[in-house]
PAMITI-7934 format. One record per residue: x, y, z of N, C-alpha, C, O in turn. Coordinates in steps of 0.1 Angstrom, whole numbers, plus 5000, padded with zeros to 4 digits. Atoms other than C-alpha are relative to their C-alpha. Example, Ala and Ser with C-alpha at 12.3 -4.5 7.8 and 13.67 -1.06 7.14 Angstrom:
2
500949885000512349555078500950125000501950125007 499149895000513749895071499250115008499750225009 
END
This chain:
325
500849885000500050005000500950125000501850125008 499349885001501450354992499450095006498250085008 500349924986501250635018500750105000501950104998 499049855002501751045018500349965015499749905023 499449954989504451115044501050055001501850024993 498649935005507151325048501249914996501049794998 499150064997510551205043500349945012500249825013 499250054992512051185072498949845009499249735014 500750114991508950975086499649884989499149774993 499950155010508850745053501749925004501849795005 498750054995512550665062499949985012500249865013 500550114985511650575099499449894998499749795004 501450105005508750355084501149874995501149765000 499150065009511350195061500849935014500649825018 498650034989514350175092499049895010499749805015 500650084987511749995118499549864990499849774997 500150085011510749745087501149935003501049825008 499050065004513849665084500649935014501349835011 499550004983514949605122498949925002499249865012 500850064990511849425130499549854991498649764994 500050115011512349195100501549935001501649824996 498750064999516049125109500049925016500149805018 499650014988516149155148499149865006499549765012 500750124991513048955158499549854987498949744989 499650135012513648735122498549974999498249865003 500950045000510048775116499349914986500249934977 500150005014508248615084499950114992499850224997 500649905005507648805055498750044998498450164995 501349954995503748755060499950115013499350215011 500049914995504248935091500350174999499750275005 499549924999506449195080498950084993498450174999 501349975008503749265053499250055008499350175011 501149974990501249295076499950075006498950135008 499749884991502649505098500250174992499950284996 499849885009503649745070498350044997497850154999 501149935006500149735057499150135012498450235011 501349974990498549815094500650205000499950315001 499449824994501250165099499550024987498750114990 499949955006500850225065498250084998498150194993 501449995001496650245065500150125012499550235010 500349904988497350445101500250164992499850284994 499249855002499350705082499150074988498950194987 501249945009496850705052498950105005498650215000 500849974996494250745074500050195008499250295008 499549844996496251055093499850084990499150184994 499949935008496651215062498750074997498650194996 500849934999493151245057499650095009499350215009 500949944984492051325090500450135004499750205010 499749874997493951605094500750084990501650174993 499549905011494651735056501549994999501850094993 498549965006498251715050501049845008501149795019 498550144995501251385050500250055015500250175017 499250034990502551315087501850034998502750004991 498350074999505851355095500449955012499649905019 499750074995508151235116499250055014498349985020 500349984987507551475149498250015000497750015011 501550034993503651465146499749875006498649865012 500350164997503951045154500250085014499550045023 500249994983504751225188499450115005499650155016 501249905001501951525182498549955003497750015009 501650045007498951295173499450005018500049995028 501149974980495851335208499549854996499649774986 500550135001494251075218498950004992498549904987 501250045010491451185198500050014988499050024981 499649985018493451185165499749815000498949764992 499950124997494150795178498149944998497649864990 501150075007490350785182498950004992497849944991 500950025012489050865154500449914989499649874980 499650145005491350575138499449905001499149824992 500950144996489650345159498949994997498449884994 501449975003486350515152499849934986499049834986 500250035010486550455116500449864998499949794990 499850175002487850115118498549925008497749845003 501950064997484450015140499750064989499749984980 501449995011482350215113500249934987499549954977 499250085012484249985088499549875003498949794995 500650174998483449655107501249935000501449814998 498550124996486949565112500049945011499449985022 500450154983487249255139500750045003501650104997 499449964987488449325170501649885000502549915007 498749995001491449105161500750044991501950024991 498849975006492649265133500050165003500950234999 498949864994492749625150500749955012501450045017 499150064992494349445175501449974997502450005003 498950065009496749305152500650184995501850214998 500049835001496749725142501150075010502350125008 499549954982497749835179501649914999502649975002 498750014994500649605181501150064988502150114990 499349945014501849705144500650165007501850205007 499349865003502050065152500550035020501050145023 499050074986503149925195501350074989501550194985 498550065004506649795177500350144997500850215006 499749855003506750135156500250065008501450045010 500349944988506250335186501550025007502350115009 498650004996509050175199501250024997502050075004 499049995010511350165175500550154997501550204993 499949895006510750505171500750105012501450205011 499349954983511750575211501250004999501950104998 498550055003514950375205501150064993502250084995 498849965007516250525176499750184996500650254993 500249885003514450865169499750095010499750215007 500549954988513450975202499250105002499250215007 501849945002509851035194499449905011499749785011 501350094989507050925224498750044997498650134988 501249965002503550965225499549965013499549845017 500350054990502250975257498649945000498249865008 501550024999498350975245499649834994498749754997 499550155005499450635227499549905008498649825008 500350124986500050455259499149985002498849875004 501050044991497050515269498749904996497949865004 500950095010494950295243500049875004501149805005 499850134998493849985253499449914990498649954982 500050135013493749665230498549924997498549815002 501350025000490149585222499949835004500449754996 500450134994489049255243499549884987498549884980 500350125011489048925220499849885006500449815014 500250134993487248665226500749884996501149854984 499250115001488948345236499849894994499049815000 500250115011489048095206500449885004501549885009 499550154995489347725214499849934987498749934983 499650125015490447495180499349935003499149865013 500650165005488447295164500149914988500049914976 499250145013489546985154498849944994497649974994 501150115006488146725135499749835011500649795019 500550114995486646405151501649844996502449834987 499150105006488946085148499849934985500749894977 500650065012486645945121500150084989500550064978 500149935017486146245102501150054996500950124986 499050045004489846265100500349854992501149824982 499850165006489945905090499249994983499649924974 501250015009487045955066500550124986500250104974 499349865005488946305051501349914991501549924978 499250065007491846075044500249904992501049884983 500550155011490445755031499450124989500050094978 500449975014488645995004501150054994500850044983 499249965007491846134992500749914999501549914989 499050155006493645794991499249954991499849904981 500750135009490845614974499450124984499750104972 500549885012489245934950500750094997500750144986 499649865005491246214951499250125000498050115003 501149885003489946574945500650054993501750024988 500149905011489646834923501550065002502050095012 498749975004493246934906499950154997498850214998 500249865003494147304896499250004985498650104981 500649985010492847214864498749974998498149994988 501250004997489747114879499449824996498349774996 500150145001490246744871499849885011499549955021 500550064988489546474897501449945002501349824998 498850034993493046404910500449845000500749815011 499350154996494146024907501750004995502450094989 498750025002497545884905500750085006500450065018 498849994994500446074915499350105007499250065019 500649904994498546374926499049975011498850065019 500450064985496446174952500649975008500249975020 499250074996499246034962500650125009500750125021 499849934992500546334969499250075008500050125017 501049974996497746464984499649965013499350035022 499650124988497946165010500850055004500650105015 498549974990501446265018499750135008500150135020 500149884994500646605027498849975010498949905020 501250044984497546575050500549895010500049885021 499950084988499246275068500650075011500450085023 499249894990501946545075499150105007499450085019 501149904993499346805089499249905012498849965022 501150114995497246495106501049965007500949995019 499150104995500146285115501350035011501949955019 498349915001503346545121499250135015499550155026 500749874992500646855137500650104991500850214998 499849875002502047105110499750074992498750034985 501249955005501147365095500049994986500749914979 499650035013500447405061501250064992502150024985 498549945006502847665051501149925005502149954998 498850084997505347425068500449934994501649924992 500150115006504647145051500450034982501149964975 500049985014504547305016501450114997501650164985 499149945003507947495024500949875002502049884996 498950075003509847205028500649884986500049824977 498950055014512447035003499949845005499449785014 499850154997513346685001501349955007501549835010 498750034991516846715020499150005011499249905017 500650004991514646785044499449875006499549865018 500950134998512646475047501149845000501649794990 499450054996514546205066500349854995499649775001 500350125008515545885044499449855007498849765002 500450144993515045625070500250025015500850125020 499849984980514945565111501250035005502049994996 499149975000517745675127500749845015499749795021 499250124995519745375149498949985013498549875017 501450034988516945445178498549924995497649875002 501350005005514145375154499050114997497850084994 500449854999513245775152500150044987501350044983 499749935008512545945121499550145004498350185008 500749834994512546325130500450074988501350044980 500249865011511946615106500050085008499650075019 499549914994513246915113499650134994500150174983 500949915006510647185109500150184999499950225010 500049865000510847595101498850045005497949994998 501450004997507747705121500250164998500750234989 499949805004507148105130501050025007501549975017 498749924995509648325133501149934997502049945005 498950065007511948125115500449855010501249775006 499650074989512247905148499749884996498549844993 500150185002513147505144499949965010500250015021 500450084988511547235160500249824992499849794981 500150145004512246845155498649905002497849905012 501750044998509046655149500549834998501549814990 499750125002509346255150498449984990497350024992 501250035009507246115121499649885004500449825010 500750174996505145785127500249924988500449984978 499850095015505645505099498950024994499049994981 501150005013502045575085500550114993500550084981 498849865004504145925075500849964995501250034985 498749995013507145775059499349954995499150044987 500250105007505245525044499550124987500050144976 500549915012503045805025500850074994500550094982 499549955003505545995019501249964991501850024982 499150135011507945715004498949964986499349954974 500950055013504845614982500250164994500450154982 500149895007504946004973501449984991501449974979 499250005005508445994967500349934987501049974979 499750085010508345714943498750064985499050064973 501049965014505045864920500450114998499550154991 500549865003505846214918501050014989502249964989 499149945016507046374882501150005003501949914999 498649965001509646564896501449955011501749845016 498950054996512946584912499649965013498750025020 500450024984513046404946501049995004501349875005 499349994991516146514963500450144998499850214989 499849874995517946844976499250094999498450085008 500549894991516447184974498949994993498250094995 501550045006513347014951498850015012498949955023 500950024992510347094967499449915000499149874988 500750124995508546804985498949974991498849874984 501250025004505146894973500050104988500450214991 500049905012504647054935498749964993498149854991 501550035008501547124915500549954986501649914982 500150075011500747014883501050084985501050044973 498849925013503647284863501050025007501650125005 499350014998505847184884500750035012501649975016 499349904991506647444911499249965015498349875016 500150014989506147444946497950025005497350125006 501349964998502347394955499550095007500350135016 501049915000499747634962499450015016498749915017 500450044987498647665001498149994997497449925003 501349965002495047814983499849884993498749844995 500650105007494947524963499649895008498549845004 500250114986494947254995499050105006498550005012 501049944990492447485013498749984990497749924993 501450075011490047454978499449854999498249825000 500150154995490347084981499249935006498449845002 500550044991489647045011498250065003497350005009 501549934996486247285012499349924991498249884993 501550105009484947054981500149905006499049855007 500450144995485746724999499450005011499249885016 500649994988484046845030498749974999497949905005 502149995001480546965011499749834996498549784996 500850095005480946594997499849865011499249755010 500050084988481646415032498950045011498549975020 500849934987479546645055500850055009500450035021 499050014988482346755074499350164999498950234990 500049844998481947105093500550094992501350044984 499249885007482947425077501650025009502650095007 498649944995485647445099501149874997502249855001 498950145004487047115084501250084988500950094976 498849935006490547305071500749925004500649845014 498750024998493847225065500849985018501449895024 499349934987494847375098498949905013499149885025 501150064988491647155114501049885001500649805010 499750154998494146855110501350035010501749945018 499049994990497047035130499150045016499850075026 500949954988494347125157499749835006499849785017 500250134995493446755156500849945004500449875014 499350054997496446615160500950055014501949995018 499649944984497246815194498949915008499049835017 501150054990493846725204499649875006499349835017 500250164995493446365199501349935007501349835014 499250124990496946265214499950095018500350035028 500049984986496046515248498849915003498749855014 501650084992492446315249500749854999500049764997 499550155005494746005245501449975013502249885013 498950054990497346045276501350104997502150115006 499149925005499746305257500750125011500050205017 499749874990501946535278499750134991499950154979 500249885008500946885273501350054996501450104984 498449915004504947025275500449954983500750014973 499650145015505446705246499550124992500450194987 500649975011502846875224500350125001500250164990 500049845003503447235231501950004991502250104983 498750035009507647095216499549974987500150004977 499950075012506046915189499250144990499650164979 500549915009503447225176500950115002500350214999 499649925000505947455181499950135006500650235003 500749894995504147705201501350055014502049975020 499049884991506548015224499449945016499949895025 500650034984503747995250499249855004498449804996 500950075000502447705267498150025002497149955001 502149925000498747925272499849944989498849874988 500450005018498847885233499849825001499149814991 499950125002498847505236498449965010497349915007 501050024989496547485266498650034996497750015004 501449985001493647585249499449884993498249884991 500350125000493547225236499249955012498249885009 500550074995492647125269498350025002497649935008 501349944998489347315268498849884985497649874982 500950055014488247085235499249895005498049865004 500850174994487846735254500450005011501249925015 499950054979487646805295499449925001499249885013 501350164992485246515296501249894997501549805006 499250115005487846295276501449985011502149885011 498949974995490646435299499449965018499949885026 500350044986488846415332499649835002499449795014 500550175004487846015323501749985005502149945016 498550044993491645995323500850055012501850005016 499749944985492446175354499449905013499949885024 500650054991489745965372500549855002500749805013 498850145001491645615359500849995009500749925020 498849954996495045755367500450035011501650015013 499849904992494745955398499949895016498949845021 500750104984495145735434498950045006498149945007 501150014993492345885452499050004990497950034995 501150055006490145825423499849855000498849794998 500450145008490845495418499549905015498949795014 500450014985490545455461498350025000497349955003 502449984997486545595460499949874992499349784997 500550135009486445305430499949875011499649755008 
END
């Protein structure tokens, strides 16, 4: 997005970009994102008060310049997490801007972050995971050219969802990795681990299950292209690194033809796969290593999916439960 602002405060915009793209090594979806949120604020300044920003009005603006930002974003119907997502964007700025320009805003501070309600993942059921994957092993779906997918292209198709189902990852994880990557055989313990780029560039080792090599060995053996070094794992049908939109299309037509929820996504298979091994005995620390997650809160909202399945095993488990027994 392009944005009137003076120099000196398009070259801050630029300098905090760059620093908050190196220092905290974020993706480039984020860095995007964050560009678009300051860059909309600084739009929006411009109107609001007739003429480009520069640098010292970022430490001029009242709180009621701030809320008439906010105002227009409610009369817009933007969700309370993406001005959320807003607030921390032009946060970082803020700061960045303390650090190196030594601009503040005191009316800034005072904005608080609009209350979001707390989302708890939803997975898919065991079956209708089971049911999700037996149709892509046995039928296939719809290809980019809108053909019904058999042969190597189900195959791959399999490989990928067992990884999301099987692994917990995400899809952009799955669809950034190469085939150095993907580990040729068990290692002398009997461990095959993949060694995953999650967010923030941060690695995590994931041990794959043998239903996972196996798919992924049958992938290796049907697919067109090249299957070693910096070849990508998974490629569409002209060759290049597949499509994240195209696995999310996929999956919305095999859903309307299984019955599965609307929330049956991609991402429903790495939700499932936290969920059914905590309803199954799983340490939470285990699974908060294996999804990759900073905080264990972020993990913990698994346990909110199946407390009936979790308290069943607590009551087994626990000596004075099994004492009243």
């Amino acid at each position: 997005m392009e944005f009137s602002a003076s120099p000196d405060l398009a070259d801050a915009v630029a300098g905090w970009l760059a620093a908050f793209a190196d220092e905290r090594r974020s993706s480039a979806h984020s860095v995007a994102a964050y560009r678009r949120d300051v860059t909309a604020f600084l739009s929006f300044m411009t109107s609001h008060r007739g003429a480009p920003p520069t640098l010292a009005d970022m430490g001029a603006f009242t709180r009621g310049d701030f809320r008439a930002w906010l105002a227009m974003r409610n009369q817009k119907r933007h969700a309370a997490s993406s001005t959320a997502r807003a607030l921390s964007a032009l946060r970082s700025f803020y700061r960045w801007l303390a650090r190196h320009r030594r601009i503040q805003n005191a009316a800034f501070a005072t904005l608080a972050t609009p209350k979001l309600p707390r989302s708890v993942p939803k997975p898919l059921s065991a079956g209708e995971a089971d049911d999700l994957l037996d149709a892509i092993a046995s039928d296939g779906v719809v290809t980019e050219e809108g053909e019904v997918a058999t042969g190597w292209a189900a195959t791959r198709d399999l490989a990928l969802l067992m990884l999301l189902y099987g692994a917990g990852l995400r899809i952009g994880e799955a669809l950034a990795l190469d085939w150095r990557d993907i580990p040729a055989a068990p290692d002398r313990d009997g461990v095959a681990t993949l060694s995953v780029t999650g967010k923030g560039r941060k690695q995590r080792q994931v041990p794959l299950l043998e239903a996972v090599l196996a798919a992924l060995d049958a992938w290796r053996s049907a697919s067109p292209g090249a299957v070693s070094g910096h070849h990508p794992v998974f490629i569409g049908a002209r060759g290049g690194r597949l499509n994240a939109r195209l696995v999310q299309g996929k999956i919305a037509s095999l859903r309307a033809l299984l019955g599965l929820p609307e929330t049956a996504t991609p991402h429903a298979l790495r939700h499932s796969f936290a969920t059914h091994l905590l309803a199954n005995g799983g340490d939470i620390r285990a699974i908060q290593e294996l999804l990759g997650h900073a905080s264990l809160s972020t993990t913990q909202r698994y346990t909110e999916v199946d407390s009936a399945a979790l308290l069943a095993g607590y009551d087994r488990a626990h000596p004075r439960a099994r004492r009243r027994a």
